[in-house]
Steps between C-alpha positions, in 0.01 A plus 500: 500500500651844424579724834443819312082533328278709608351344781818487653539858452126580698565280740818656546331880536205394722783350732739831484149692588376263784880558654526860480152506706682335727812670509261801592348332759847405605658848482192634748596272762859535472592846379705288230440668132281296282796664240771281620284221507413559158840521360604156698203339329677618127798363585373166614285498183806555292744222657160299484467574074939467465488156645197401264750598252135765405647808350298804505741774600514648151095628520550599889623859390241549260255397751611710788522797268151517387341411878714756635358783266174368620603506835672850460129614431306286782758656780461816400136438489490364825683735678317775393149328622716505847572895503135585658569951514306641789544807673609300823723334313678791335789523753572121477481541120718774470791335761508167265516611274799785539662159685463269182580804287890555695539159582476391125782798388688434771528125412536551158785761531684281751461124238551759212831590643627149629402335134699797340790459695532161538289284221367708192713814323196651323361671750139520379498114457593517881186737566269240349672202678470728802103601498316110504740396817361864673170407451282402882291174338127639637406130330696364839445760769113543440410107617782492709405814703142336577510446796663838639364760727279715239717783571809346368291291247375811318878656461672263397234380213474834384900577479571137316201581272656834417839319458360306268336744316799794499749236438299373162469866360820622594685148348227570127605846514851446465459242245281771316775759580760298353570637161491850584799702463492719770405567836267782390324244258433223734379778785266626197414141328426364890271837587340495198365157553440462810240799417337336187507172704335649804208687289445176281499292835248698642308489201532168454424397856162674565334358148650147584333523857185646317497240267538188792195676685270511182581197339201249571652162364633218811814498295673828483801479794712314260381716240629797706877362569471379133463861401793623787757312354393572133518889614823398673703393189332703259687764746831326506470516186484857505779497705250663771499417915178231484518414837455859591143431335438180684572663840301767432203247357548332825494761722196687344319159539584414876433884626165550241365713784746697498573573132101481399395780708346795419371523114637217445338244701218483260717350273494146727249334724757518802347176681515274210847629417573412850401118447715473116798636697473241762447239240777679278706490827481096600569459098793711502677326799421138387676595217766649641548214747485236179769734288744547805498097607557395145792797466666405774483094444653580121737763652597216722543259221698744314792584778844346470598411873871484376507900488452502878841317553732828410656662791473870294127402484454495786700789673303755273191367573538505933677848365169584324254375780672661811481829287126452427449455896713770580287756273229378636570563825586875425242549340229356756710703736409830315169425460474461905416141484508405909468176448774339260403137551368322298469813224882515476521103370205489309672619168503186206570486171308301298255475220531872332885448540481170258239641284709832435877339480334291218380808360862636446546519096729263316733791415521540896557169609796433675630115405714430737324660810413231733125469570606323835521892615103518397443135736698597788341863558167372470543157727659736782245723480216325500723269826524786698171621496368126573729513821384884626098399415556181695676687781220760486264235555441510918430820467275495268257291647546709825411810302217299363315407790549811680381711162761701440556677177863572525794376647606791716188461698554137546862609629396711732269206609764271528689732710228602744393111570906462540511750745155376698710197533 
């Protein structure tokens, strides 16, 4: 009987699917990231297929190219259904989001600068390189973070979503920026799109939203992504920022109430808009969760272990990961963060950072950089965060049962019942 038909191959998927449930399940009881577990399941797959003697490795590029461009849009599409703008939450908003903003040129100056002085000589192939490894993965910290005092909850899934976000733009823009001659150019060619982009996006965003509210057929949520990631090539295309117009579509959608108000909330019946997006919502995460499981399996089945075995390896990459920590910590410092544990650790690399370093362009591409830098930033990561959510844990459930919605309370708690003693 031959290994390799296509029952095989569904029994194969159904299996992958039923395990990543699992390795959710798995993550929420032990702070481990579903991520890692993800990855170890490619590379079992993969010494499972080479001692079949089953060769598949030269469609597993092809593969992971197209579901990341699909992913590219889900994340972006989830995150922005996350980003809920009310007036209470304007301060917490703003702070993120400034925090994201530094962090992310702070990290990519710092990689930019160790790549360039140690690994690549053109430096702008070095700011490329740099940009997916300064990413914050919000794909990992939002169902890590679960479980987290709503306080810290909220900041951190707002600053990884705007890490994601920023870090996608600013990576396209420079890509876009490329060709241009000189610095006036690119400052000109980057404002004068991010203008058109913005006006289009806005555009764009209320008459999709419109157009999911009025449309009267069961089948129309597909439809709706169908027509995102039509818009969202047709862009590329155009050499435009289209995931500027799917955060906007997103955002418009989740805060209707907000953006329909006024003259304009004749244009949608606000309650039945309300049910769509909370269908549109469940769709867009079940998605999300099928693209990032099968991403990181085929990622998995894709590394070459062998590149983790150089000593220069990995020197750059602890080099890389204490500066990320260190940055962070400034940062959190200046943005009068009392409480630095868990935030400080919870900063992995992940799913955006694989989806963009397989964005760089042929002409970019580096052959002899070693990908083991990629694996060992986003393994340590992703460790370190398991250790300080697992650590955070007794506290948690303190806070928990005593209601508290932020940790400084629950410390002063903790040292008022130490003191009674």
């Amino acid at each position: 009987m031959e290994i390799l038909n296509p029952y095989t191959v569904i029994i194969a998927v159904c299996i992958i699917i039923i395990l990543s449930h699992q390795f959710n399940w798995i993550s929420r009881l032990s702070n481990i990231p579903s991520v890692l577990l993800l990855i170890l399941l490619g590379i079992g797959i993969r010494f499972g297929l080479d001692h079949l003697k089953i060769g598949v490795t030269e469609y597993l590029m092809d593969i992971l190219v197209m579901i990341g461009t699909i992913g590219l849009i889900m994340i972006v599409l989830e995150a922005a259904m996350e980003l809920e703008l009310t007036r209470d939450k304007k301060g917490l908003i703003t702070r993120s989001f400034l925090l994201a903003l530094i962090s992310l040129v702070a990290c990519i100056a710092l990689i930019t600068w160790i790549f360039y002085t140690y690994l690549i000589d053109d430096f702008f192939t070095a700011l490329l390189y740099a940009v997916p490894i300064s990413v914050v993965s919000s794909a990992i910290v939002i169902p890590s973070v679960r479980s987290l005092i709503r306080k810290s909850k909220e900041f951190l899934i707002y600053e990884s979503t705007f890490s994601d976000i920023l870090g996608i733009m600013i990576f396209f823009y420079l890509l876009s920026s490329f060709e241009k001659n000189s610095a006036a150019e690119i400052i000109l060619h980057i404002s004068v799109n991010v203008v058109i982009t913005i006006v289009v996006s806005v555009v764009v965003g209320y008459l999709m939203v419109i157009l999911l509210e009025k449309l009267k057929s069961q089948v129309k949520l597909f439809l709706l992504i169908a027509v995102l990631i039509l818009l969202y090539s047709i862009g590329k295309l155009l050499h435009f920022s289209s995931l500027i117009m799917i955060l906007v579509f997103g955002m418009i959608l989740n805060n209707s109430r907000l953006f329909f108000a006024g003259k304009l909330k004749s244009l949608v019946n606000l309650v039945s808009l309300k049910m769509v997006q909370n269908d549109f919502q469940i769709l867009t995460m079940e998605s999300a969760f099928f693209i990032r499981t099968f991403f990181f399996v085929i990622f998995g089945m894709t590394l070459d272990l062998s590149s983790l075995a150089d000593l220069k390896t990995g020197i750059i990459s602890l080099v890389i990961v204490a500066g990320i920590f260190l940055i962070r910590l400034i940062t959190l410092k200046i943005f009068s963060v009392k409480r630095l544990f868990p935030e400080l650790f919870i900063s992995p690399r992940g799913l955006i950072t694989i989806l963009l370093f397989f964005s760089i362009p042929a002409s970019n591409q580096v052959s002899d950089f070693n990908t083991g830098i990629l694996l060992y930033i986003i393994l340590i990561t992703n460790i370190i965060m398991a250790i300080s959510l697992m650590a955070k844990g007794r506290d948690r459930e303190y806070a928990e049962k005593l209601n508290f919605d932020n940790w400084e309370d629950l410390d002063r708690e903790i040292e008022a019942s130490k003191k009674r003693k």
